[in-house]
C-alpha positions as protocol buffer text, in pm:
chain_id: "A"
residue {
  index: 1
  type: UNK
  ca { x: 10831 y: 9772 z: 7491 }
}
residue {
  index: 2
  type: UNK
  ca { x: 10665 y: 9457 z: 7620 }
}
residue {
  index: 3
  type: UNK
  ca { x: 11057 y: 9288 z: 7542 }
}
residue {
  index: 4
  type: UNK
  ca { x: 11238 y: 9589 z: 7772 }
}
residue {
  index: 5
  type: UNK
  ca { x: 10989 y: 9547 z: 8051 }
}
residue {
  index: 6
  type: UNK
  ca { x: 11039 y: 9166 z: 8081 }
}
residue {
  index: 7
  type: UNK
  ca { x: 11366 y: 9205 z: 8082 }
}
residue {
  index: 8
  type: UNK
  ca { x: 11312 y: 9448 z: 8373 }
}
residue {
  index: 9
  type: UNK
  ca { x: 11116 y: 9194 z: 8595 }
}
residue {
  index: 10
  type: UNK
  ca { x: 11421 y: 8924 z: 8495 }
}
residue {
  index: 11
  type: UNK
  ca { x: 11617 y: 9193 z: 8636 }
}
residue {
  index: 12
  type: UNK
  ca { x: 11470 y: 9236 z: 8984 }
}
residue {
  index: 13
  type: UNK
  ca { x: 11422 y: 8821 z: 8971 }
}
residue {
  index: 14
  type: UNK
  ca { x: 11768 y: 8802 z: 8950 }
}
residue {
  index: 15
  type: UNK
  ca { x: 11838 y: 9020 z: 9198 }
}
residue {
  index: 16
  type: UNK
  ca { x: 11639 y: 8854 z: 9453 }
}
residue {
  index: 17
  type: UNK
  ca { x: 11737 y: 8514 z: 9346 }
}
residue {
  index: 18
  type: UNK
  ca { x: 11962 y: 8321 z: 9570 }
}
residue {
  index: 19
  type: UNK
  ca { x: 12307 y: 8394 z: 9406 }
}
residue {
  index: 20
  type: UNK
  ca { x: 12185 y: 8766 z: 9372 }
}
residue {
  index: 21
  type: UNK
  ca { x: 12218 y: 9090 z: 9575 }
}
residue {
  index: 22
  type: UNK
  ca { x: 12256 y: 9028 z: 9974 }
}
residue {
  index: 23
  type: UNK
  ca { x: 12096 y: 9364 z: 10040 }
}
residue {
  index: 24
  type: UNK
  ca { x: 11813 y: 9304 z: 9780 }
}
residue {
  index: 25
  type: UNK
  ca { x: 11739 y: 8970 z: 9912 }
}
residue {
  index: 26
  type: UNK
  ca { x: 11727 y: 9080 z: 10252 }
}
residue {
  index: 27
  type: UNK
  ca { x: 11439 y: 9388 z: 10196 }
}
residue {
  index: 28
  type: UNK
  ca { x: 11076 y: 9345 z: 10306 }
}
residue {
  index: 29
  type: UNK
  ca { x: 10765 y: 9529 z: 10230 }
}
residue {
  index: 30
  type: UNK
  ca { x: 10814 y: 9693 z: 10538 }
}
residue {
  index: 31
  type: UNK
  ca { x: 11147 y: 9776 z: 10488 }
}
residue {
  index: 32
  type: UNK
  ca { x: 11135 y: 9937 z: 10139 }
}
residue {
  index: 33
  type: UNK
  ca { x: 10863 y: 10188 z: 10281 }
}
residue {
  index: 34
  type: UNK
  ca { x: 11072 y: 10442 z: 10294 }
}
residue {
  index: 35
  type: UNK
  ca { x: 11252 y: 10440 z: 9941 }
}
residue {
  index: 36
  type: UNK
  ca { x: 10886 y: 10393 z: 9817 }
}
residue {
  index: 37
  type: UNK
  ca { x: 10774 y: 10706 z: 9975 }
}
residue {
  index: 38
  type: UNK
  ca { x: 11142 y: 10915 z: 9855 }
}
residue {
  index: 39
  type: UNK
  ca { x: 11097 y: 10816 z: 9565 }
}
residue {
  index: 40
  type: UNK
  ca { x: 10796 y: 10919 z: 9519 }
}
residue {
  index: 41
  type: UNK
  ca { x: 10862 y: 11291 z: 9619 }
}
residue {
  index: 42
  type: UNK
  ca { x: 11149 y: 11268 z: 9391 }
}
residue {
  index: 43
  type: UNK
  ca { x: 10896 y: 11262 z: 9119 }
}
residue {
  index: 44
  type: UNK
  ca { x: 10731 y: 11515 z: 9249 }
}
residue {
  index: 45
  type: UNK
  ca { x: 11053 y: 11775 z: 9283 }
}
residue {
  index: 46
  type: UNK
  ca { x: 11120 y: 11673 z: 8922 }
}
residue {
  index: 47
  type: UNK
  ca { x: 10750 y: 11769 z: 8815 }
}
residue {
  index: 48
  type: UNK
  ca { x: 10806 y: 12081 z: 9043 }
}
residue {
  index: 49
  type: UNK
  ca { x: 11079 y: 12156 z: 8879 }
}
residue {
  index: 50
  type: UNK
  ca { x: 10971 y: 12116 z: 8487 }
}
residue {
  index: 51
  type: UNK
  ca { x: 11292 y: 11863 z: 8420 }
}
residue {
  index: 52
  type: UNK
  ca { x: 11181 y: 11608 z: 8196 }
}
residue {
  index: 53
  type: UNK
  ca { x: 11541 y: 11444 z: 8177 }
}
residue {
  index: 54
  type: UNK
  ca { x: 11547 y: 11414 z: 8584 }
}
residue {
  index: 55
  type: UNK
  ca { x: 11166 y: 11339 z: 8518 }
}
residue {
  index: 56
  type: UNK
  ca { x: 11214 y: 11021 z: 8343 }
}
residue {
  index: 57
  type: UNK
  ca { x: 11494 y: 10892 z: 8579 }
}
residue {
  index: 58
  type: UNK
  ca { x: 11310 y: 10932 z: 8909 }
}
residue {
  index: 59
  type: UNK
  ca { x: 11036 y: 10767 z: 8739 }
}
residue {
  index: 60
  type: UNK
  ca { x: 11157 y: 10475 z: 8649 }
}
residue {
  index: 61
  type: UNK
  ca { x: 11330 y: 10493 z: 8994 }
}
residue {
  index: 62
  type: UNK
  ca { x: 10958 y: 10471 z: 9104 }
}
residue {
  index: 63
  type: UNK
  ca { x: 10904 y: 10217 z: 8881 }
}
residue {
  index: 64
  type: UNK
  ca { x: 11208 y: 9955 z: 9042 }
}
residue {
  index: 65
  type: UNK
  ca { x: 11005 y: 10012 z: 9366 }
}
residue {
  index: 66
  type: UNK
  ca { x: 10642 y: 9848 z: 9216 }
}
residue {
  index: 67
  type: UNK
  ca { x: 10859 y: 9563 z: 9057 }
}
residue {
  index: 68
  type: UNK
  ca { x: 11044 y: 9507 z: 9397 }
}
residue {
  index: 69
  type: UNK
  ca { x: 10753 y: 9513 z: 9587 }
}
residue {
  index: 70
  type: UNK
  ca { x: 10580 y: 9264 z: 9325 }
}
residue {
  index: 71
  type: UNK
  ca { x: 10874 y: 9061 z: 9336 }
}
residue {
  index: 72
  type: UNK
  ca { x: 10920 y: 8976 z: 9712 }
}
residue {
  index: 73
  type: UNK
  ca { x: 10501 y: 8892 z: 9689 }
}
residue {
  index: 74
  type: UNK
  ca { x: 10536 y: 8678 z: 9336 }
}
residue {
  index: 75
  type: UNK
  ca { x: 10815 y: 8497 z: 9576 }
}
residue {
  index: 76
  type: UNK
  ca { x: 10549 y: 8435 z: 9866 }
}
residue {
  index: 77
  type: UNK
  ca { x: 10305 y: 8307 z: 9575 }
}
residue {
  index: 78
  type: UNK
  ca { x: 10039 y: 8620 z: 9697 }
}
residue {
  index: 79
  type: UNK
  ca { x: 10055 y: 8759 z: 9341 }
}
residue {
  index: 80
  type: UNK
  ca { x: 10302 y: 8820 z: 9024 }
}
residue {
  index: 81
  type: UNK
  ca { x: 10356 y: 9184 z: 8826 }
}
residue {
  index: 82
  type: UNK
  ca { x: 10054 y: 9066 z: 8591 }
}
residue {
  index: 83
  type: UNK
  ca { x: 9871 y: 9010 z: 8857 }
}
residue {
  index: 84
  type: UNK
  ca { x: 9896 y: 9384 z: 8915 }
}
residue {
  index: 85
  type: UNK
  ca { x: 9826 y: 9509 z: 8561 }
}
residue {
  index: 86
  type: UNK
  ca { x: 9600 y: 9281 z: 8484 }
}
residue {
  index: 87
  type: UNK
  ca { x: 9339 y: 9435 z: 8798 }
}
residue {
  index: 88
  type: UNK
  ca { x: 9496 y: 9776 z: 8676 }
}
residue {
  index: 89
  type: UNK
  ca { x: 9388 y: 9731 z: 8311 }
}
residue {
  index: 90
  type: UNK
  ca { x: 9049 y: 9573 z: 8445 }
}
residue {
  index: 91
  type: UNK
  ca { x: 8960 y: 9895 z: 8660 }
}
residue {
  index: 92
  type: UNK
  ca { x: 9069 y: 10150 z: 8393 }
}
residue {
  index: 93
  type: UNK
  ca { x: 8837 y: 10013 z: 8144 }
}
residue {
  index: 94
  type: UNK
  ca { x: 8556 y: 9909 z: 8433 }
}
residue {
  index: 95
  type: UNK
  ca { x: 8564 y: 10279 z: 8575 }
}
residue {
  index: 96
  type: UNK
  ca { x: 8574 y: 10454 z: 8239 }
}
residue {
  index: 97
  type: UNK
  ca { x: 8260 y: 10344 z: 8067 }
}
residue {
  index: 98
  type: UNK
  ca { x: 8224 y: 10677 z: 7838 }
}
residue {
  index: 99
  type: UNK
  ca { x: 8537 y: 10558 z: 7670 }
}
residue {
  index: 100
  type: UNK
  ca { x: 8556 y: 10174 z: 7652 }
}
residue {
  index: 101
  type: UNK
  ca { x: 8155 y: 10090 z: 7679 }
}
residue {
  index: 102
  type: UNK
  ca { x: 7903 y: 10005 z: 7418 }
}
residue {
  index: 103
  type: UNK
  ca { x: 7846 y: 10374 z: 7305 }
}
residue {
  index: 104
  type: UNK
  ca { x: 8209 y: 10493 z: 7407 }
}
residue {
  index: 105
  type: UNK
  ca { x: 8353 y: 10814 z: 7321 }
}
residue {
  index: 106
  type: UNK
  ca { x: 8056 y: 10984 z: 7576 }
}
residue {
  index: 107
  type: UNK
  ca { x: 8112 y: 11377 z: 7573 }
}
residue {
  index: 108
  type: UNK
  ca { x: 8094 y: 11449 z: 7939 }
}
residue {
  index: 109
  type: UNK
  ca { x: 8280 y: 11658 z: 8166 }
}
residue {
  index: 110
  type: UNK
  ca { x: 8585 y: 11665 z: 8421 }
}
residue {
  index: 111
  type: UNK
  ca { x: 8328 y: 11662 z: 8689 }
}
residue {
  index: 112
  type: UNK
  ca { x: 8098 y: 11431 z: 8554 }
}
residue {
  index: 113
  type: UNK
  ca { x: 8377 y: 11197 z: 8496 }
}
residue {
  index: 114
  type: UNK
  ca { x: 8488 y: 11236 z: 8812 }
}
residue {
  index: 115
  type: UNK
  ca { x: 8141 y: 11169 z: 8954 }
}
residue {
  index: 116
  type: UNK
  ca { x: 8082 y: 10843 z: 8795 }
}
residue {
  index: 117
  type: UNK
  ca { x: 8434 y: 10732 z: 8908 }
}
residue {
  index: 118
  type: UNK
  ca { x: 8326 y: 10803 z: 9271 }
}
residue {
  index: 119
  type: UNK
  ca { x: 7963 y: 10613 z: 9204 }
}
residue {
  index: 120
  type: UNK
  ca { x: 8137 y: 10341 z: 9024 }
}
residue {
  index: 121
  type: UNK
  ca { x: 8438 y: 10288 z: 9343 }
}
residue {
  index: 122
  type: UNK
  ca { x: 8161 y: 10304 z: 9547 }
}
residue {
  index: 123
  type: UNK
  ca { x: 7974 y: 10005 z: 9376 }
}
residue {
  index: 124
  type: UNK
  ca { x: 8280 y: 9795 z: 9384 }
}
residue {
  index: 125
  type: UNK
  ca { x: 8298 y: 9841 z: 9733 }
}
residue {
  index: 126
  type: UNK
  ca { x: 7922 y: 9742 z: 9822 }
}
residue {
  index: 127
  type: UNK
  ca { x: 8000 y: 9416 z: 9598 }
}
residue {
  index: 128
  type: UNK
  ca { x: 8316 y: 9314 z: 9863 }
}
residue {
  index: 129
  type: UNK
  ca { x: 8085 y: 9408 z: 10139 }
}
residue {
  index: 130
  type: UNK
  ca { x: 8370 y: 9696 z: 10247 }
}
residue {
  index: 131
  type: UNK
  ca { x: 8247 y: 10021 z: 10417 }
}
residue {
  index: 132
  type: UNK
  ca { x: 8051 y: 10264 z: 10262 }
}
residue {
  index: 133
  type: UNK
  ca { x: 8182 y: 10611 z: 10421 }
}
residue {
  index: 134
  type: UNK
  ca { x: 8293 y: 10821 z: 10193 }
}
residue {
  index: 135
  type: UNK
  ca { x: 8605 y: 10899 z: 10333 }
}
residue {
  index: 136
  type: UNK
  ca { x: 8698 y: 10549 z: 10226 }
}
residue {
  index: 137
  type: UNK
  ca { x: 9000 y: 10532 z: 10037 }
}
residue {
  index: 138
  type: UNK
  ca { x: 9200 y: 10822 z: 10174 }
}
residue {
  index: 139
  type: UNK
  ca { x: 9471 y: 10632 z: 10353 }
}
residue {
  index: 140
  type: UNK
  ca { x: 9611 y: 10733 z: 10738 }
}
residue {
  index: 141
  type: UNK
  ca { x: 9959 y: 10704 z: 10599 }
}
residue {
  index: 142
  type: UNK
  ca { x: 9944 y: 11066 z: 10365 }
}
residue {
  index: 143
  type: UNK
  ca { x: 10067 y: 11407 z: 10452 }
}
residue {
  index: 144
  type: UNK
  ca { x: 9869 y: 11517 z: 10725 }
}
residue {
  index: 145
  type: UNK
  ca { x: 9818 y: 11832 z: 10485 }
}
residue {
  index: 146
  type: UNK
  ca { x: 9681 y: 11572 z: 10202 }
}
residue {
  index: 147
  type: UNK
  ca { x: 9494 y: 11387 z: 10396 }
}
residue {
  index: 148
  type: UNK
  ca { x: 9290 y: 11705 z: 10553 }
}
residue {
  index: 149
  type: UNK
  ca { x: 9256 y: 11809 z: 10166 }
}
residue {
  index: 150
  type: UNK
  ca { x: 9136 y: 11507 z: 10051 }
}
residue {
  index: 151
  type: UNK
  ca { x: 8845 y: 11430 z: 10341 }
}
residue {
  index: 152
  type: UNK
  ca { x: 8717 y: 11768 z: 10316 }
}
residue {
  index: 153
  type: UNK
  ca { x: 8726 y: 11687 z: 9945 }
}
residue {
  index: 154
  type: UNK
  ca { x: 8528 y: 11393 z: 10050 }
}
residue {
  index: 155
  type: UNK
  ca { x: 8285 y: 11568 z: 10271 }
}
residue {
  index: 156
  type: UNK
  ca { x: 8201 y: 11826 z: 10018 }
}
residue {
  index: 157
  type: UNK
  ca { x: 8113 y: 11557 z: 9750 }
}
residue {
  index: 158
  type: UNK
  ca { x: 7790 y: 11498 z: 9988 }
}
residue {
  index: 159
  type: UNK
  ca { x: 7676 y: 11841 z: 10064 }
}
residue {
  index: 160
  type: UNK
  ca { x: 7906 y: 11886 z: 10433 }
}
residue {
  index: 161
  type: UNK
  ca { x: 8060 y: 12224 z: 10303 }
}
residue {
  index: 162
  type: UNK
  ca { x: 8043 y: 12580 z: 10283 }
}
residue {
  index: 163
  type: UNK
  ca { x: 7872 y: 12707 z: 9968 }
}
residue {
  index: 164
  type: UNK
  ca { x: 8088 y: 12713 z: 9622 }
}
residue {
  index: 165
  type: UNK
  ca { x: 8138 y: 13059 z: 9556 }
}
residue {
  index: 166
  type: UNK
  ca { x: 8276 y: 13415 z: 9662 }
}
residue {
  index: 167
  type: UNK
  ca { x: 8041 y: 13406 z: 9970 }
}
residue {
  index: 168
  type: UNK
  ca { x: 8207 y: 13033 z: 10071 }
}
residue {
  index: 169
  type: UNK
  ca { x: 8560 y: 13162 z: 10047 }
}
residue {
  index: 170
  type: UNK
  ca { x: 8475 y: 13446 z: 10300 }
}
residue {
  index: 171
  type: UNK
  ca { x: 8310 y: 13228 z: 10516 }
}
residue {
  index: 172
  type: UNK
  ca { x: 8632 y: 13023 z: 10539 }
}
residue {
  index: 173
  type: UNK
  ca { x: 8850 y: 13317 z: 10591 }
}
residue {
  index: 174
  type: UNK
  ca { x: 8591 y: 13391 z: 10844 }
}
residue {
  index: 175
  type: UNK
  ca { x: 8652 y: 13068 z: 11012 }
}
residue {
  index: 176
  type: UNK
  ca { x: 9052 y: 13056 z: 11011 }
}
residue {
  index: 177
  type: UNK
  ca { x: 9058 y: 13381 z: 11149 }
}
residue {
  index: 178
  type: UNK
  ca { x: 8788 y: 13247 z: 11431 }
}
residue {
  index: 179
  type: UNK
  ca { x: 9054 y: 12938 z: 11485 }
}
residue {
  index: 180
  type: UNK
  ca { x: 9343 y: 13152 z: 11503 }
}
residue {
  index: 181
  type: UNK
  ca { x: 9202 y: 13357 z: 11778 }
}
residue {
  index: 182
  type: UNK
  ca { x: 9132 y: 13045 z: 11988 }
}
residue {
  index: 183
  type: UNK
  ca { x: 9488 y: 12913 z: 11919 }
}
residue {
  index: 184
  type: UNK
  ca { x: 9537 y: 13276 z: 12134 }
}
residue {
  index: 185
  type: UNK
  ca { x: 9317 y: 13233 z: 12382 }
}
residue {
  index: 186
  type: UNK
  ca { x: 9427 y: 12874 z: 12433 }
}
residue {
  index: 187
  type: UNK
  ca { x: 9790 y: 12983 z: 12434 }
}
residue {
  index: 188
  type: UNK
  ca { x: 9776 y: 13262 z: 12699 }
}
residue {
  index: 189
  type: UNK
  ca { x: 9550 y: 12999 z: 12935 }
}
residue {
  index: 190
  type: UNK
  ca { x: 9832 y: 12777 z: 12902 }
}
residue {
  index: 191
  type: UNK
  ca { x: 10051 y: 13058 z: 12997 }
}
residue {
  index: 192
  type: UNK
  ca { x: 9816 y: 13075 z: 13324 }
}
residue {
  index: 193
  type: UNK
  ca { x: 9856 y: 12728 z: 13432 }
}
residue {
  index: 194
  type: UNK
  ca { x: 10114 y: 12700 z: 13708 }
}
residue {
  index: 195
  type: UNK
  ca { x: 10026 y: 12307 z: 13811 }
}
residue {
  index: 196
  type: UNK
  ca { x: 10202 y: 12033 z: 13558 }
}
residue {
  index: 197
  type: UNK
  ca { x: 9963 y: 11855 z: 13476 }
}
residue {
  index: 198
  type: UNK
  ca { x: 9689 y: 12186 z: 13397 }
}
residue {
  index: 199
  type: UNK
  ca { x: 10011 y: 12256 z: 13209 }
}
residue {
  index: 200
  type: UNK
  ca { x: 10051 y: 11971 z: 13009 }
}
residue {
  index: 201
  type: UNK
  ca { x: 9651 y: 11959 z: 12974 }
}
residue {
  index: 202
  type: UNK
  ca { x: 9683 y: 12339 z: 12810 }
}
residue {
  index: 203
  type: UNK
  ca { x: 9965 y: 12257 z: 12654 }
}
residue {
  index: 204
  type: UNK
  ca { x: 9783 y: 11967 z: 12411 }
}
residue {
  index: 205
  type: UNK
  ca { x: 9469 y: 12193 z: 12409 }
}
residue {
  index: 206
  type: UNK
  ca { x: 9722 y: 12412 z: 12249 }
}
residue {
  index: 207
  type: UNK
  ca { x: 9828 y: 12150 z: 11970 }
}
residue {
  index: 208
  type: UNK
  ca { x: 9450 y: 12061 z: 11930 }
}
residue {
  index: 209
  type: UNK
  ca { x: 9361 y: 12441 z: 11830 }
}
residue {
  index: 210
  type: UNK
  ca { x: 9671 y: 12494 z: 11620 }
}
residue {
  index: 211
  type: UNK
  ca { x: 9561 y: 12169 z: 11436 }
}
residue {
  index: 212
  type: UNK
  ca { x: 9212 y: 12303 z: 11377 }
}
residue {
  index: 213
  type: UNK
  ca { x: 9409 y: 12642 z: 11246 }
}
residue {
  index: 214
  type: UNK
  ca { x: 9591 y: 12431 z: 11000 }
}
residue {
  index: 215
  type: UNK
  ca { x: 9332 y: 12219 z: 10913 }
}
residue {
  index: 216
  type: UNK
  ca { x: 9085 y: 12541 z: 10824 }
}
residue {
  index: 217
  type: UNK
  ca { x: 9384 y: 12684 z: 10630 }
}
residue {
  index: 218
  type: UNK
  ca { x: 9366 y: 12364 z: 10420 }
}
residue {
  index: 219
  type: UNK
  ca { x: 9051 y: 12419 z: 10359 }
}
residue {
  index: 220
  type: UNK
  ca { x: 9088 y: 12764 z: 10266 }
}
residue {
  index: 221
  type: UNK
  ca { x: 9326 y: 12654 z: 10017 }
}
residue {
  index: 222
  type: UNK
  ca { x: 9090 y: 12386 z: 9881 }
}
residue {
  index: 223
  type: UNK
  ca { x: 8812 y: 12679 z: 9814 }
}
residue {
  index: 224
  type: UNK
  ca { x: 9094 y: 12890 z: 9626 }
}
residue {
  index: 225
  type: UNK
  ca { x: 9145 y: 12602 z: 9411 }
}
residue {
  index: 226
  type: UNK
  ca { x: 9533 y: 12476 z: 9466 }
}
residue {
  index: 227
  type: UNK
  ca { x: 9627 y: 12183 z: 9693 }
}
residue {
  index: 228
  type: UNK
  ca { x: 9777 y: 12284 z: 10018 }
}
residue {
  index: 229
  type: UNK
  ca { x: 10047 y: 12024 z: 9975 }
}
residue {
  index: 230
  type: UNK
  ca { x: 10193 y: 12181 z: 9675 }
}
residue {
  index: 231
  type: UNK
  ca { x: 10160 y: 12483 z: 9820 }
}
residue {
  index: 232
  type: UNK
  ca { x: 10342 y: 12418 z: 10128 }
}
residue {
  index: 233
  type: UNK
  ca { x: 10649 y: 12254 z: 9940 }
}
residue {
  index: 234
  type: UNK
  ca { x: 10673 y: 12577 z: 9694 }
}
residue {
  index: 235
  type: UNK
  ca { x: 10708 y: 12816 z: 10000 }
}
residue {
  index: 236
  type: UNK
  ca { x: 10957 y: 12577 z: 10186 }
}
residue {
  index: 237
  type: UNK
  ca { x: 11181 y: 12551 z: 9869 }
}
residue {
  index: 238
  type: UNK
  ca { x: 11140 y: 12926 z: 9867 }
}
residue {
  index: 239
  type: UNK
  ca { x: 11281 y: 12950 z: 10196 }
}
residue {
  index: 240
  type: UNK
  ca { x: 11553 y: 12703 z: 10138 }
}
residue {
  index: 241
  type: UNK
  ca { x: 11675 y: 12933 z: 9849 }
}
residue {
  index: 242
  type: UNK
  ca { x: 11689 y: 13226 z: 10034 }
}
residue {
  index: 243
  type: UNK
  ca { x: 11874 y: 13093 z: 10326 }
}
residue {
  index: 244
  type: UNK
  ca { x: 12127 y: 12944 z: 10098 }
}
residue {
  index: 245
  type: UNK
  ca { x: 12155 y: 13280 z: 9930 }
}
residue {
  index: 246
  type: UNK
  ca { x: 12215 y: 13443 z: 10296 }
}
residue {
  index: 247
  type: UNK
  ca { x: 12482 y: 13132 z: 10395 }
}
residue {
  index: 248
  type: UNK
  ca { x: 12643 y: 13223 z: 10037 }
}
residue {
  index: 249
  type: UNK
  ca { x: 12625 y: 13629 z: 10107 }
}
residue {
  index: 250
  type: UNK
  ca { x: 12849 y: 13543 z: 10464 }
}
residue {
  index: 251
  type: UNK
  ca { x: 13063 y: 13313 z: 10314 }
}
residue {
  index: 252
  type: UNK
  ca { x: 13174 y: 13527 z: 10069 }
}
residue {
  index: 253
  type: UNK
  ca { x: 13242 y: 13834 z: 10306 }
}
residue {
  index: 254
  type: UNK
  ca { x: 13423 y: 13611 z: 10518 }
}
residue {
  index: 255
  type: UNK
  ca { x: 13137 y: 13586 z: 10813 }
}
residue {
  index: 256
  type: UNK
  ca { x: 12982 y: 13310 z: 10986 }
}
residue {
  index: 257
  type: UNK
  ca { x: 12585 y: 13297 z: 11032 }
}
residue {
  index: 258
  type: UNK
  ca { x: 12623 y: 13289 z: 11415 }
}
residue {
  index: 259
  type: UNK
  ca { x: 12873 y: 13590 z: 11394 }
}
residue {
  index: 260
  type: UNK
  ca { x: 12592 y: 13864 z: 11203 }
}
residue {
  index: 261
  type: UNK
  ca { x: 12323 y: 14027 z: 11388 }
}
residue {
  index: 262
  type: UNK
  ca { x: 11930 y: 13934 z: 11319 }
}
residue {
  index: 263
  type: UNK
  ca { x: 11910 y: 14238 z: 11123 }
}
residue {
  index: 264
  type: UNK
  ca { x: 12218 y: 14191 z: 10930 }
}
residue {
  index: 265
  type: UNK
  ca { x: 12054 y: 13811 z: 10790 }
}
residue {
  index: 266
  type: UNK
  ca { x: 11725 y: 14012 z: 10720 }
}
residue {
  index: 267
  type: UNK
  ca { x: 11897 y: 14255 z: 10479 }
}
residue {
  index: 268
  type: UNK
  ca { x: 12027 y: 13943 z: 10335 }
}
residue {
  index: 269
  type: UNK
  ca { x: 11707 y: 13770 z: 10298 }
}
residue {
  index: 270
  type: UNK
  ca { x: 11515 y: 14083 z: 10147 }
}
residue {
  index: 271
  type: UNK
  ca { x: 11815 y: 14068 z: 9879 }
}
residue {
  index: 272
  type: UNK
  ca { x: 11739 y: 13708 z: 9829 }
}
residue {
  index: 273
  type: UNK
  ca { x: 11391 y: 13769 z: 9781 }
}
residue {
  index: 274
  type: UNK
  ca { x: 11393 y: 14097 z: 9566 }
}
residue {
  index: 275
  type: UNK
  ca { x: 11587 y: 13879 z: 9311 }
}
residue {
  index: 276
  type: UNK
  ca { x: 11311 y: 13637 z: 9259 }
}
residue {
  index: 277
  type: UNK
  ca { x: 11085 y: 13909 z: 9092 }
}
């Protein structure tokens, strides 16, 4: 194994070398942002999907994107691939004490592993002198849909939450149904505004209560116990399906989309959906 995955860092050296890919040579951190972040969701349709044989293709698709970005650094002299696993291997034994310390083999729990990993990130991060919040860690750049998950995730490790039971999951119903009436009130004053600029004013008081909407469904969906992201993907794959089933339905009758009536696309999509049971 060790062989194979030198020969994939030769690989990518040789790709970036001089006499070796113009388009490889020319890429950037910056630039390869976006294949980092399709690939990624690539992964994740594959693990949505249950296909292990697309599974182990977009992974190692994944995979070419850490030894590219490791590459162009190892050529600026900032770090090398064993750079990376060697901090890796470092934090998975440093933040998993029950397993490789002195006693090892502790019998705790999910949460109580999860717990010390938390206590133990936030140690490292005292001993660099970085912040001490804890929403540290949860980067800007995720899904907006993550990212509200994963700071209310935050929050609640401290305390900042509704309570963890049946009563806590009505008191967050409670309060999306409380946001989604402002989102109404806030969209018939917009309605009222006749100025432009009270307009545009109502207009992002608008988008500021539909966020808070969203962001209490989130946490809704963090009290039922699924992520929101996942969630989200499922029903717009759901959609997609049926919608292809509807474009199929008119194409085979001859029709266009723009030629059937609201109603007609309707029976179509109760169809599509009455075959998914």
């Amino acid at each position: 194994m060790a062989d194979r995955f030198d020969e994939l860092i030769q690989l990518m050296a040789k790709l970036r070398a001089p006499d070796g890919c113009p388009w490889d040579r020319k890429q950037t951190h910056d630039s390869l942002k976006p294949y980092l972040l399709e690939e990624t969701y690539e992964v994740l349709e594959t693990i949505d999907k249950q296909d292990d044989g697309k599974l182990r293709e977009e992974l190692g698709d994944l995979l070419l994107q850490i030894l590219f970005h490791a590459q162009i650094a190892a050529e600026r002299q900032a770090f090398s691939i064993e750079d990376v696993m060697q901090l890796l291997a470092d934090k998975l034994v440093r933040r998993h004490p029950h397993v490789f310390g002195p006693k090892g083999g502790g019998a705790l729990t999910p949460d109580q592993v999860y717990t010390n990993w938390e206590q133990i990130k936030k140690s490292e991060r005292q001993q660099t002198g970085r912040s001490e919040s804890v929403l540290d860690g949860v980067p800007k750049t995720l899904p907006a849909l993550l990212r509200a998950f994963q700071i209310q995730a935050r929050a609640s490790r401290v305390g900042f939450d509704w309570p963890q039971n049946g009563e806590g999951v009505h008191q967050v119903m409670g309060k999306v149904k409380e946001e989604i009436e402002e989102l109404t009130e806030a969209y018939v004053a917009r309605n009222d505004q006749a100025g432009d600029a009270e307009r545009s004013a109502a207009q992002r008081h608008l988008e500021d209560e539909m966020g808070d909407v969203l962001f209490s469904l989130v946490n809704l969906a963090r009290f039922l116990k699924f992520n929101p992201e996942d969630a989200l993907r499922r029903a717009t794959d759901r959609f997609a399906d049926r919608f292809h089933f509807i474009e199929a339905e008119a194409a085979r009758t001859g029709r266009t989309l723009d030629s059937m009536t609201l109603d007609e696309m309707d029976a179509l999509w109760k169809k599509a959906k009455a075959r998914e049971v």
